[in-house]
C-alpha positions as CSV (number, residue, x, y, z in Angstrom):
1,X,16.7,119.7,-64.7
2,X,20.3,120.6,-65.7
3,X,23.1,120.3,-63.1
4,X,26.6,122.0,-63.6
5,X,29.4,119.3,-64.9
6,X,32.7,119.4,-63.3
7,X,34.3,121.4,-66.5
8,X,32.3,124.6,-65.1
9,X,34.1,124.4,-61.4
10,X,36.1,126.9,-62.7
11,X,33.3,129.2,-64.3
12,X,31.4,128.7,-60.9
13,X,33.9,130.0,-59.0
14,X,34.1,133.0,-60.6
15,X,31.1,133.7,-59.0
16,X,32.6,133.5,-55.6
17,X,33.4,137.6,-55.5
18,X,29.9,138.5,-56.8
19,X,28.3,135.7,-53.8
20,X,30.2,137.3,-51.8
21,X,29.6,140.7,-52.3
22,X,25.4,140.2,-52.0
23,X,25.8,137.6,-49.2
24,X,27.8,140.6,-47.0
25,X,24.6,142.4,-45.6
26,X,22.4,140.0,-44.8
27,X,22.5,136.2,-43.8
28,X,21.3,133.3,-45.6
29,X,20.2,131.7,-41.9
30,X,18.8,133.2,-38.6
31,X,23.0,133.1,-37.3
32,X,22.0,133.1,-34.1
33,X,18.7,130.9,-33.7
34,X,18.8,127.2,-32.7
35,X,16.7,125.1,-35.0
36,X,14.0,124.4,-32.3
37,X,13.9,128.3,-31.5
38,X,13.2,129.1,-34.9
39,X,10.6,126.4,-35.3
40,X,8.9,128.6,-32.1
41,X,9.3,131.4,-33.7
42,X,7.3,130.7,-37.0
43,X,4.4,129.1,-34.7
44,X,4.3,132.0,-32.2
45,X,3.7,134.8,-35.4
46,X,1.9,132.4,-37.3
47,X,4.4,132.4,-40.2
48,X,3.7,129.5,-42.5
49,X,6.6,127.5,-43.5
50,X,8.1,124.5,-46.0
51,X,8.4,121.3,-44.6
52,X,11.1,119.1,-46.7
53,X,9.6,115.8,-46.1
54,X,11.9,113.9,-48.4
55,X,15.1,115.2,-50.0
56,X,16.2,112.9,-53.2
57,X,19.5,113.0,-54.6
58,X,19.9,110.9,-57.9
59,X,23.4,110.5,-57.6
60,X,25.8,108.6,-60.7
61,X,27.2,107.1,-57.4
62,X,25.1,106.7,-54.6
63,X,27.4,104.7,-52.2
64,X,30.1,107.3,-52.7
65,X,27.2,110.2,-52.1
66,X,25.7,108.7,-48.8
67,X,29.9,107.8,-48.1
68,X,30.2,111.7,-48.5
69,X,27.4,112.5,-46.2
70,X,27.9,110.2,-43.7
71,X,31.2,111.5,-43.1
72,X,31.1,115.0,-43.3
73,X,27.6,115.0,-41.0
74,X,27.7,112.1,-39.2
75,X,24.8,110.7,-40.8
76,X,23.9,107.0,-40.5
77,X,22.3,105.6,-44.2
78,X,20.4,102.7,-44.2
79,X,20.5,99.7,-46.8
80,X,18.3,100.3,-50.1
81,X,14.9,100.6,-49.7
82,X,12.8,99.1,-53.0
83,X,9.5,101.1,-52.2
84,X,12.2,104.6,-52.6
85,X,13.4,103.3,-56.3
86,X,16.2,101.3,-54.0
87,X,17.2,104.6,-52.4
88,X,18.9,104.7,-49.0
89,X,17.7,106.7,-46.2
90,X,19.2,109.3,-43.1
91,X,16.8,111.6,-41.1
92,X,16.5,114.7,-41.5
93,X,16.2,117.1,-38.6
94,X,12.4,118.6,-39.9
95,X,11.4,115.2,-39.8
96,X,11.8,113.9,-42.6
97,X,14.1,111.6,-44.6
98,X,16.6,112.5,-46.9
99,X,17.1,109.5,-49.8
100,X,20.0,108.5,-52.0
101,X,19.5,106.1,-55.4
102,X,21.1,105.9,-58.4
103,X,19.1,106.5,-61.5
104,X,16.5,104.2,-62.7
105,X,16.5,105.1,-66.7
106,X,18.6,107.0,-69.3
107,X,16.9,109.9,-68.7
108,X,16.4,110.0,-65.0
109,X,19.7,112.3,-64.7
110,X,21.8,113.6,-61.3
111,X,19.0,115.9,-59.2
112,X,18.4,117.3,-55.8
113,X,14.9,117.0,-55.9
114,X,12.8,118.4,-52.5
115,X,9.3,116.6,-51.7
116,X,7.6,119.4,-49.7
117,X,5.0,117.9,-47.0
118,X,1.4,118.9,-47.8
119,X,-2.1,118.2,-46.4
120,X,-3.9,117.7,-49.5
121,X,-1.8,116.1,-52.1
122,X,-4.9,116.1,-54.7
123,X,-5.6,119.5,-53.9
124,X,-1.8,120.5,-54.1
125,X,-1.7,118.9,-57.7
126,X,-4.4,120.9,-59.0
127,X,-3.1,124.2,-57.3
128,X,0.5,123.8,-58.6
129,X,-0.9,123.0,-62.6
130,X,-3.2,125.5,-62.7
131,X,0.3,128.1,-61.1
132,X,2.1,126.6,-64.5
133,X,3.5,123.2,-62.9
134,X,4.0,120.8,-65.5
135,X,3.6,117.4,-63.6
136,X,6.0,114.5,-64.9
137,X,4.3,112.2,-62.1
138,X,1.0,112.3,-61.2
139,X,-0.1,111.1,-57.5
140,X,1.5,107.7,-56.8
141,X,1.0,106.0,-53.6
142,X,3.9,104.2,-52.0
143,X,2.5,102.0,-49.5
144,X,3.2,102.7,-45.6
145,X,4.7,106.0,-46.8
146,X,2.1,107.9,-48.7
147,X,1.8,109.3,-51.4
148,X,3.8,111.7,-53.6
149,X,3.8,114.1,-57.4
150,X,6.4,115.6,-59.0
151,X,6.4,118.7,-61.4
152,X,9.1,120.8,-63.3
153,X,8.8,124.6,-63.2
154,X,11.0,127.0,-64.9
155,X,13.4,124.5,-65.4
156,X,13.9,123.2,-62.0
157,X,11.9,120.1,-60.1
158,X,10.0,119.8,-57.4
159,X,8.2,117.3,-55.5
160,X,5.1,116.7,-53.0
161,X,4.3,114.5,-50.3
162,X,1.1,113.3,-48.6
163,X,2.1,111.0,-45.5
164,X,-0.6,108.5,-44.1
165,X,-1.5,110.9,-41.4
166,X,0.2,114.4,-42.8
167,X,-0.6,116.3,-39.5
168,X,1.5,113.6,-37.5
169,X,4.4,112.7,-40.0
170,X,7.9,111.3,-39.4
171,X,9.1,111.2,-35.5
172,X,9.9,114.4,-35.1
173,X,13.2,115.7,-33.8
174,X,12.4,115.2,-30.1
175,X,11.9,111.6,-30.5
176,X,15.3,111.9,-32.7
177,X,17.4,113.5,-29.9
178,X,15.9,110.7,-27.4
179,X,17.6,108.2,-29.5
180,X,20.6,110.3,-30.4
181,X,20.3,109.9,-33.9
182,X,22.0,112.1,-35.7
183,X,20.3,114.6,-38.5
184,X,20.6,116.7,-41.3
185,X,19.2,120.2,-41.3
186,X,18.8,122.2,-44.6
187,X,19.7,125.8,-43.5
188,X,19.6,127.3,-46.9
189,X,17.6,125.5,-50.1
190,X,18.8,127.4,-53.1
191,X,16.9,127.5,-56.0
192,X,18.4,128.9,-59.2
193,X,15.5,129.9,-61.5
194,X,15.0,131.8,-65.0
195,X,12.0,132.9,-63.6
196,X,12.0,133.7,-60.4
197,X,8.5,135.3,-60.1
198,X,6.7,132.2,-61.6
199,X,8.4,130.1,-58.9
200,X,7.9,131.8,-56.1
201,X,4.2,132.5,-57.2
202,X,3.6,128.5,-58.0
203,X,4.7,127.6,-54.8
204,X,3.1,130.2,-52.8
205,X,0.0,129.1,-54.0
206,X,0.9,125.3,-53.3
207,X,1.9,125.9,-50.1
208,X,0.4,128.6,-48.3
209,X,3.9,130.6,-47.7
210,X,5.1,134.5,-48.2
211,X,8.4,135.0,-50.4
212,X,9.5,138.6,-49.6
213,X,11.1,141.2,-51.8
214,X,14.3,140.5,-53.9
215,X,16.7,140.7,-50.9
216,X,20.1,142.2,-52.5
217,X,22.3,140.5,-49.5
218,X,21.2,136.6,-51.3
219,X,22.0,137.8,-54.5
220,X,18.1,139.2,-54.9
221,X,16.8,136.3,-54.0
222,X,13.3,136.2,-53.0
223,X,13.2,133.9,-49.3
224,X,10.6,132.4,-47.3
225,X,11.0,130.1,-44.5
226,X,11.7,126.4,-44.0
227,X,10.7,124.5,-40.4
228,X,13.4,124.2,-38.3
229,X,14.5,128.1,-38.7
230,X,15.9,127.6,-42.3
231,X,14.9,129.7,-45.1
232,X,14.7,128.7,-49.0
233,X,15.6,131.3,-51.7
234,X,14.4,131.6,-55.2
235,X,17.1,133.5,-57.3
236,X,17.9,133.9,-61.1
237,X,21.1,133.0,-62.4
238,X,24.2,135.4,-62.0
239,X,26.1,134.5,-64.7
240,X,26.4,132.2,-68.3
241,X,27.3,129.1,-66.1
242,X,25.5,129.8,-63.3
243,X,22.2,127.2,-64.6
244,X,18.8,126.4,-63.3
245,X,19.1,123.9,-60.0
246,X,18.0,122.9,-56.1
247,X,21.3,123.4,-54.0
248,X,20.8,122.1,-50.4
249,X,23.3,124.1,-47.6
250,X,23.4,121.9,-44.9
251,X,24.3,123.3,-41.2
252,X,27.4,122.3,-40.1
253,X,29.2,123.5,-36.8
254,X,33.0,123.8,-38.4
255,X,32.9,124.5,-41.7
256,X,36.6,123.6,-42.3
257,X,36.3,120.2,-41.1
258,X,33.4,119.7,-43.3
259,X,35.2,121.0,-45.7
260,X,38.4,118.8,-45.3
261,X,35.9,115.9,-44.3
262,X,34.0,116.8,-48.1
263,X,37.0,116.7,-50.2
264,X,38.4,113.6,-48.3
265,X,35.8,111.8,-49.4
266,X,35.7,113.2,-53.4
267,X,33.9,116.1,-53.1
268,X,35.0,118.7,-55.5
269,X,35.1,122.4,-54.3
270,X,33.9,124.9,-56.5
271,X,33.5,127.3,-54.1
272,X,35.5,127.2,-50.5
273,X,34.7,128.4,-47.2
274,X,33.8,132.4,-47.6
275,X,32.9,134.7,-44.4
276,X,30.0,136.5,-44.6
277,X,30.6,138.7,-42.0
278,X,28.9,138.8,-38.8
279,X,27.0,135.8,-40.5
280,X,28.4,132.9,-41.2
281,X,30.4,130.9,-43.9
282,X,29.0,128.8,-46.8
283,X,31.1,126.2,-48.9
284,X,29.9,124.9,-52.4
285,X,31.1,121.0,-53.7
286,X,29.7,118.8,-56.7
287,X,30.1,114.8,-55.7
288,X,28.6,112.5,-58.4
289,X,27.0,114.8,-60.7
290,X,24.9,116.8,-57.9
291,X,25.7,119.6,-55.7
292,X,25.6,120.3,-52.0
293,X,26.8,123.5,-50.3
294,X,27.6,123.9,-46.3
295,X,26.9,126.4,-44.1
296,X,28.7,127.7,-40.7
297,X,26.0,130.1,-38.9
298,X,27.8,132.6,-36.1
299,X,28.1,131.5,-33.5
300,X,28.2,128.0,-34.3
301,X,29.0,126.8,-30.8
302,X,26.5,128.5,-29.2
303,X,23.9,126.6,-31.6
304,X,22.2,124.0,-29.5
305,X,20.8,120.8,-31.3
């Protein structure tokens, strides 16, 4: 998968007006839904939803990445874990862990790459091959953890994950909030795809969830819905420099201290805080070869964690 280098922050901001223009109608986020109601919400109509189990960043710096996050979410990492490819850990509020390692070969370039939790990893496999998944690792246990796959569609990656007991994963954000850990929640996972169809189609399938119509307020991007009341979006590029790739928006409750807290700690704005009105604001930086975007629902204050 290709990420954008830093000489296209200026072609990528271009792109600000035209982001702006589809985000104005719609929001990329249920604005005004804590996480937890939105997690009710999918269970009470039965809408089936992605669980990120694991969110890996190979960063070209990892301490400065997990620095970054730390700071601008109050994130705690923990020390490199050899079983993760010496990645280090935070939670994530869905229960999960999100995981930052540096790479482990010439080849094994800067990528967000999302693990999606599934029952069935073996069944998963075959479903996502025979949707046009080309795997680049087959099932591989990692012991205590589980097990996990990765495959490359239409130019962008994506991984799954089998915990030892899938139906009772990672403490869960009750257990979090008891211990006042602090988490990340993915409101918006962008993916940037040359074919948007095949995407959403392959992982469908895989995962048992309903991508609507291109929505012309996310730039016709085709959403479903992540746990925790965040959504993910399959879109094709809207411009030369606009290339395949997994953007994570991460909630945040003032997005101009994230922003500040971002740049403070080398994050490289490509696109600043923009109101989407009667929405929200979203915020795009690279750091270390990878991207990250944040997002600002309305009203923020009102969001309970």
């Amino acid at each position: 998968m290709m990420t954008l280098p830093k000489s296209c922050l200026a072609a990528l901001a271009l792109l600000t007006a035209a982001l702006h223009l589809c985000f104005c109608n719609r929001s990329i986020a249920a604005s005004t839904q804590s996480p937890s109601a939105g997690v009710e919400a999918q269970e009470d109509t039965k809408e089936p939803f992605m669980r990120v189990q694991y969110l890996e960043i190979v960063s070209s710096d990892a301490d400065a990445t997990c620095r970054a996050l730390a700071k601008v979410h109050g994130v705690t990492f923990g020390e490199p874990e050899a079983q993760l490819g010496n990645a280090r850990t935070a939670v994530l509020e869905s229960g999960g862990r999100i995981g930052v390692r540096a790479p482990m070969a010439e080849q094994d370039l800067p990528v967000v790459r999302p693990y999606v939790l599934v029952d069935d990893i073996e069944a998963a496999v075959a479903a996502a091959e025979a949707a046009g998944g080309e795997f680049a690792m087959r099932t591989t246990e990692i012991p205590g953890d589980g097990k996990f796959a990765i495959y490359f569609l239409a130019d962008t990656q994506f991984g799954l994950w089998e915990t030892p007991s899938s139906k009772a994963p990672y403490a869960r954000v009750e257990t979090q909030e008891a211990t006042k850990e602090q988490a990340i929640l993915v409101q918006y996972l962008e993916i940037v795809s040359p074919d948007v169809d095949a995407t959403c189609r392959v992982l469908a399938k895989v995962h048992g969830v309903t991508f609507g119509e291109p929505d012309a307020g996310l730039g016709n991007a085709r959403v479903a819905a992540l746990e925790s009341g965040g959504r993910i979006g399959v879109r094709a590029p809207m411009g030369e420099h606009d290339l395949p790739i997994v953007r994570p928006y991460v909630l945040v409750d003032d997005i101009e201290a994230a922003t500040k807290a971002a740049e403070a700690a080398g994050g490289e704005f490509a696109i600043r805080s923009t109101e989407i009105p009667g929405h929200g604001k979203f915020a795009i930086y690279f750091l270390a070869g990878t991207q990250f975007g944040l997002w600002e629902t309305t009203p923020s204050k009102e969001r309970s964690r």
